[in-house]
C-alpha positions as CSV (number, residue, x, y, z in Angstrom):
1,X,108.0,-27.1,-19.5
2,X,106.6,-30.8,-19.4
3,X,109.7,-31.8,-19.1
4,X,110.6,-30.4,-16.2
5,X,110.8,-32.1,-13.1
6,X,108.7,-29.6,-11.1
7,X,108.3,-30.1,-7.4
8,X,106.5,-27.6,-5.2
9,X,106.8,-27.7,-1.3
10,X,104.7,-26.0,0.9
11,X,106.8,-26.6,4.2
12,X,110.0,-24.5,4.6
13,X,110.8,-27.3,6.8
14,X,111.3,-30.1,4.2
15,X,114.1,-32.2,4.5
16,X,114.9,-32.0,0.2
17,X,115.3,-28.0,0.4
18,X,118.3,-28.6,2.9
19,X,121.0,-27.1,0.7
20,X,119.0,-24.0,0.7
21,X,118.1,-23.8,4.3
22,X,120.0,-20.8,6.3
23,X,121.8,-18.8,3.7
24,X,122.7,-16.0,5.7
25,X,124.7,-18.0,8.2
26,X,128.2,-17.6,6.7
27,X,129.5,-19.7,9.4
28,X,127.4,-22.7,8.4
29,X,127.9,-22.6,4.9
30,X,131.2,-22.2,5.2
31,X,131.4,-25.5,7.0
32,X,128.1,-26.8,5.5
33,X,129.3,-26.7,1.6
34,X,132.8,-27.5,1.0
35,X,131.8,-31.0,3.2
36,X,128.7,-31.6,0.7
37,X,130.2,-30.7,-2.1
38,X,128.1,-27.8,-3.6
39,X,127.5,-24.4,-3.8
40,X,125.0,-21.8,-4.3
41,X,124.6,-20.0,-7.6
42,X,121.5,-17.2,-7.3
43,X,119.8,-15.1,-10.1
44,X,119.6,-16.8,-13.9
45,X,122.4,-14.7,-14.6
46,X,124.6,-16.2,-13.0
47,X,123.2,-19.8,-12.7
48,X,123.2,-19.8,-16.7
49,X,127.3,-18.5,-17.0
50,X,127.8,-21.6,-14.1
51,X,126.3,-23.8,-16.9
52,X,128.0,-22.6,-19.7
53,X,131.3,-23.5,-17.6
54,X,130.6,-26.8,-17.5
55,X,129.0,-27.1,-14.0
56,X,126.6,-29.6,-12.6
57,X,123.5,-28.5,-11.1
58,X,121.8,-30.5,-8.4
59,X,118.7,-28.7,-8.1
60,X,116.9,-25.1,-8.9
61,X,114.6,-23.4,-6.0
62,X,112.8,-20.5,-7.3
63,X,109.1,-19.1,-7.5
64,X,106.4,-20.2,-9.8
65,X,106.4,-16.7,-12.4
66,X,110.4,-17.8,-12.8
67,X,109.6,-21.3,-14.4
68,X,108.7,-20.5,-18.2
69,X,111.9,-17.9,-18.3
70,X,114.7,-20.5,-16.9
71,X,112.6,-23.9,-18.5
72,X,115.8,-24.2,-21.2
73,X,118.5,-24.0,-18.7
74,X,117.2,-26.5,-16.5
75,X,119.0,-30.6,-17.7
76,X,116.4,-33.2,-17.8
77,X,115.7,-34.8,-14.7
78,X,116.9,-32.6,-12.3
79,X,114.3,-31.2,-10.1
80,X,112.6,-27.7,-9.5
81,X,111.3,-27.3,-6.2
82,X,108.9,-24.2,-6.8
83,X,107.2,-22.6,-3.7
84,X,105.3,-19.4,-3.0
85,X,107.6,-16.3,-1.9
86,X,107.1,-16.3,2.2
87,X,108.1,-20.3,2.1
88,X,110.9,-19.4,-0.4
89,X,111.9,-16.5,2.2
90,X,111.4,-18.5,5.3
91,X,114.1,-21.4,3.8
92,X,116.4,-19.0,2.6
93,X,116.6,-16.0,5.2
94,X,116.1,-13.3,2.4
95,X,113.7,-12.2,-0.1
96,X,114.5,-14.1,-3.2
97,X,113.8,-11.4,-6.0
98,X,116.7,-12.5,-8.4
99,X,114.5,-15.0,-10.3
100,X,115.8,-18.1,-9.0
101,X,118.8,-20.5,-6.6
102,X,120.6,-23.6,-8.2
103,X,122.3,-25.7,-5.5
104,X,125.5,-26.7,-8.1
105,X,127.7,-29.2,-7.3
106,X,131.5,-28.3,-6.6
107,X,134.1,-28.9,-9.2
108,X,137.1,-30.4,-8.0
109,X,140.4,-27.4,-7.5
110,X,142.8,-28.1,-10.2
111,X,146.9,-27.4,-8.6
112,X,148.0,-24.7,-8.9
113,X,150.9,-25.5,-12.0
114,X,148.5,-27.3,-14.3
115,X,145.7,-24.1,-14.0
116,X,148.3,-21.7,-14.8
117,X,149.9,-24.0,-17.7
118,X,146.3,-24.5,-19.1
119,X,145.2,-20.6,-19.1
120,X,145.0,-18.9,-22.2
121,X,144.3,-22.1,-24.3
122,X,147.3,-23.6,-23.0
123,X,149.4,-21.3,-23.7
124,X,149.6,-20.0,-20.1
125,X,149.3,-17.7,-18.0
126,X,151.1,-14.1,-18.3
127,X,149.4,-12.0,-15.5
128,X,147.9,-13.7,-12.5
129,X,146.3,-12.2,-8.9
130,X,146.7,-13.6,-5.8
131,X,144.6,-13.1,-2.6
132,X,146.0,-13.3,0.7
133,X,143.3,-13.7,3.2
134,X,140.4,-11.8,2.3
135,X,137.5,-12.2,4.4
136,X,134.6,-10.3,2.8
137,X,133.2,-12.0,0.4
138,X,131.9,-8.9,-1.7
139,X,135.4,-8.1,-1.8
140,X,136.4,-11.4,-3.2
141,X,133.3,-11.3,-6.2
142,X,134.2,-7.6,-7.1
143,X,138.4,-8.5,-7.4
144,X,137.1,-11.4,-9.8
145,X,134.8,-9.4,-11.9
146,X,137.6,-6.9,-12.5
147,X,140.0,-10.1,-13.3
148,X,137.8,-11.3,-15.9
149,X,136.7,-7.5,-17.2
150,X,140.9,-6.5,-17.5
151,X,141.9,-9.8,-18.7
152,X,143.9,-11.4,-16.2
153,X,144.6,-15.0,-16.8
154,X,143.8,-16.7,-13.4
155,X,143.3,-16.0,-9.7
156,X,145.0,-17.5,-6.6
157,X,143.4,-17.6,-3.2
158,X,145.5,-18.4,0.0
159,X,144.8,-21.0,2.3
160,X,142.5,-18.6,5.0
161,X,140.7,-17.0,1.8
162,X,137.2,-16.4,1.4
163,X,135.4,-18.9,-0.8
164,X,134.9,-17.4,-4.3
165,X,132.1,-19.8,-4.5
166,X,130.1,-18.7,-1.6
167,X,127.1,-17.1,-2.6
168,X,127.4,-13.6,-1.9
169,X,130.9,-13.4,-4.1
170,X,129.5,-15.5,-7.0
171,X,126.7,-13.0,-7.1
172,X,128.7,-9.8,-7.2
173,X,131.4,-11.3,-9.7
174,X,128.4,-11.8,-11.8
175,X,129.2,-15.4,-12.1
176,X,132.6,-14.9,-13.4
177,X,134.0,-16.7,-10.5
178,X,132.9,-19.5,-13.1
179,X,134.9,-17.3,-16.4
180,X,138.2,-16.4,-14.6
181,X,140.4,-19.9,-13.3
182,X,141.2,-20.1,-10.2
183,X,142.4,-22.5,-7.2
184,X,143.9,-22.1,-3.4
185,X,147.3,-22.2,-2.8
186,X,148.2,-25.3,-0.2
187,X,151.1,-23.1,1.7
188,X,151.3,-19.7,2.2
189,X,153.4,-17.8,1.8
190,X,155.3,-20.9,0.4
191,X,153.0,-21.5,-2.6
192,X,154.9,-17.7,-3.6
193,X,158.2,-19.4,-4.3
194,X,156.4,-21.8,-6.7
195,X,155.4,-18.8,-9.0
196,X,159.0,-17.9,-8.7
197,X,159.9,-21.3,-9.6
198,X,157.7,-21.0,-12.5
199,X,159.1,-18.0,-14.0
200,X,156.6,-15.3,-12.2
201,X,157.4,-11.8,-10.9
202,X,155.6,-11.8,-7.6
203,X,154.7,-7.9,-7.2
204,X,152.9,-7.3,-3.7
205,X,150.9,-4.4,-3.6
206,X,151.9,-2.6,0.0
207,X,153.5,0.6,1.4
208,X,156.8,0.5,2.1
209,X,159.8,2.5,1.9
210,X,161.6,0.7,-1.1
211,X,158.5,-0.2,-3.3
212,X,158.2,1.2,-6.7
213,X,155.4,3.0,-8.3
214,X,152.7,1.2,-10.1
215,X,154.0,3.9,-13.6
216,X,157.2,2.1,-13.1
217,X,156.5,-1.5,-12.7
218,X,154.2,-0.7,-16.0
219,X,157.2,0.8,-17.8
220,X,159.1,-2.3,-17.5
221,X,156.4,-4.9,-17.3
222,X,157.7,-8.7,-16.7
223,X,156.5,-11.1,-19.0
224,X,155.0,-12.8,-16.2
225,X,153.4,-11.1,-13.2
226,X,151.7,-11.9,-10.2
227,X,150.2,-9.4,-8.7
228,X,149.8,-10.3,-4.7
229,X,146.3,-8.5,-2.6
230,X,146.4,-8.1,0.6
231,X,143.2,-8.5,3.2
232,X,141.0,-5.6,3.7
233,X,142.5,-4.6,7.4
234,X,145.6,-4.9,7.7
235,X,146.8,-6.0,4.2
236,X,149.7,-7.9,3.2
237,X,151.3,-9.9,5.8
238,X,155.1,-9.0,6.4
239,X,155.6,-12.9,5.1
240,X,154.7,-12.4,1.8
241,X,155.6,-9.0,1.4
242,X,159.0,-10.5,2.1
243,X,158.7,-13.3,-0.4
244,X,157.9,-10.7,-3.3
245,X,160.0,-9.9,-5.3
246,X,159.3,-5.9,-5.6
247,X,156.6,-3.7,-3.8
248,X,154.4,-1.2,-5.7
249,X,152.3,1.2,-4.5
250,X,149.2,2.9,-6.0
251,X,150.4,6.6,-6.1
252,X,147.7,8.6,-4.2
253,X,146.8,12.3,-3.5
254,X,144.4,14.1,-1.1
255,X,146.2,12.6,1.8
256,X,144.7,9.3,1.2
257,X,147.1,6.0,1.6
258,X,145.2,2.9,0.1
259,X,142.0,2.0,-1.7
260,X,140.1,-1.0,-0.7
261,X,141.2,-3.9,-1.9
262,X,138.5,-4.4,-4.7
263,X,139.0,-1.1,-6.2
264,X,143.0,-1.3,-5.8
265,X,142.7,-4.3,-7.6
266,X,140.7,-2.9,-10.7
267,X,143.7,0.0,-10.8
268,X,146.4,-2.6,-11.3
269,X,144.8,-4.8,-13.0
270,X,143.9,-2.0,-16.1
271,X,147.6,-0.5,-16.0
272,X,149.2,-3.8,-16.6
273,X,146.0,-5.3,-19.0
């Protein structure tokens, strides 16, 4: 650890923990990090799969008893700002007992044709999901850990999307926000007919009164298929429904008409794995 750059604060108030402060205003960070180019990566977990995938951290926050367990992921020269847990609390807005926060710097979104040409080692991608305005970001993380458990290739987010990279969907993807590829779509539901255009079956997943079971789109899976999510309300919009090329529904009993999106995800994604 005497390599570390260790600094310890004492005052929640000072001015180098800013990219900490006020975690639990989603508003803010919303605005706050996309301008400053960062994000928030919390428990070593995660902030160890962030570094594996190449990303750049700016600086850790954590608590004194986390220093010896995290010393080999931290880069020379990058600081640790170490405080006691009420100062830790009082910059954050929660109790941080997941070991420790690196404030990462934000990788640059890759278009959408060159991440799909590159997935699979280059060889590209066969089965891809696409989010259409999801707003919760728990709903977000737990669609990309079931992408990255049931092997799809990449993930799409619409233009109104959650941020995967916020830090309440990087911590329930488990940091595989970091192992599936991903990127926003510029036009929706435009950016659609460019899967089209690249040889995809766009299947939205929605009720309607000529969709297909998800047994039959199974039984005669396309070689490539994108599967299309709606958001956790009202779900797909009648625009992209209408730029799909089939509808398939979940088949249900007990009366009940949908799943949430997370969980309806995790069914379609391990029939068509």
């Amino acid at each position: 650890m005497t390599d570390l750059n260790v600094v310890r604060v004492e005052d929640p108030a000072d001015a180098r923990l800013a990219d900490y402060t006020n975690l639990t205003d989603v508003a803010l960070r919303a605005k706050h990090e996309p301008a400053k180019g960062l994000y928030i990566a919390e428990s070593s977990t995660v902030i160890r799969r962030a570094l594996a995938a190449g990303h750049r951290p700016r600086s850790f926050l954590m608590a004194e008893k986390w220093l010896a367990s995290m010393s080999d992921a931290v880069p020379e020269g990058v600081p640790v700002f170490v405080a006691a847990d009420p100062v830790l609390e009082a910059v954050t807005g929660f109790h941080l007992h997941r070991g420790a926060l690196a404030a990462m710097h934000r990788p640059p979104l890759v278009p959408v044709h060159e991440l799909l040409a590159a997935a699979r080692g280059g060889a590209g991608a066969r089965r891809v999901a696409v989010l259409e305005d999801l707003v919760d970001h728990t709903n977000v993380g737990a669609v990309f850990r079931s992408a990255a458990a049931l092997g799809v290739d990449a993930v799409l987010v619409s233009p109104r999307c959650a941020d995967p990279l916020y830090r309440r969907s990087v911590r329930v993807s488990m940091g595989t926000v970091f192992q599936v590829p991903w990127t926003r779509l510029e036009t929706w539901p435009g950016g659609l007919t460019a899967l089209q255009d690249d040889g995809y079956t766009v299947a939205a997943l929605a009720l309607s009164d000529d969709s297909v079971s998800l047994d039959e789109l199974v039984a005669d899976l396309p070689e490539r298929l994108a599967l299309v999510l709606g958001a956790e309300g009202d779900g797909l919009s009648r625009g992209a429904v209408e730029a799909a090329d089939l509808v398939v529904r979940i088949p249900m009993a007990g009366g009940v008409d949908s799943l949430n999106v997370a969980a309806a995800s995790a069914v379609a994604f391990w029939a068509t794995r």
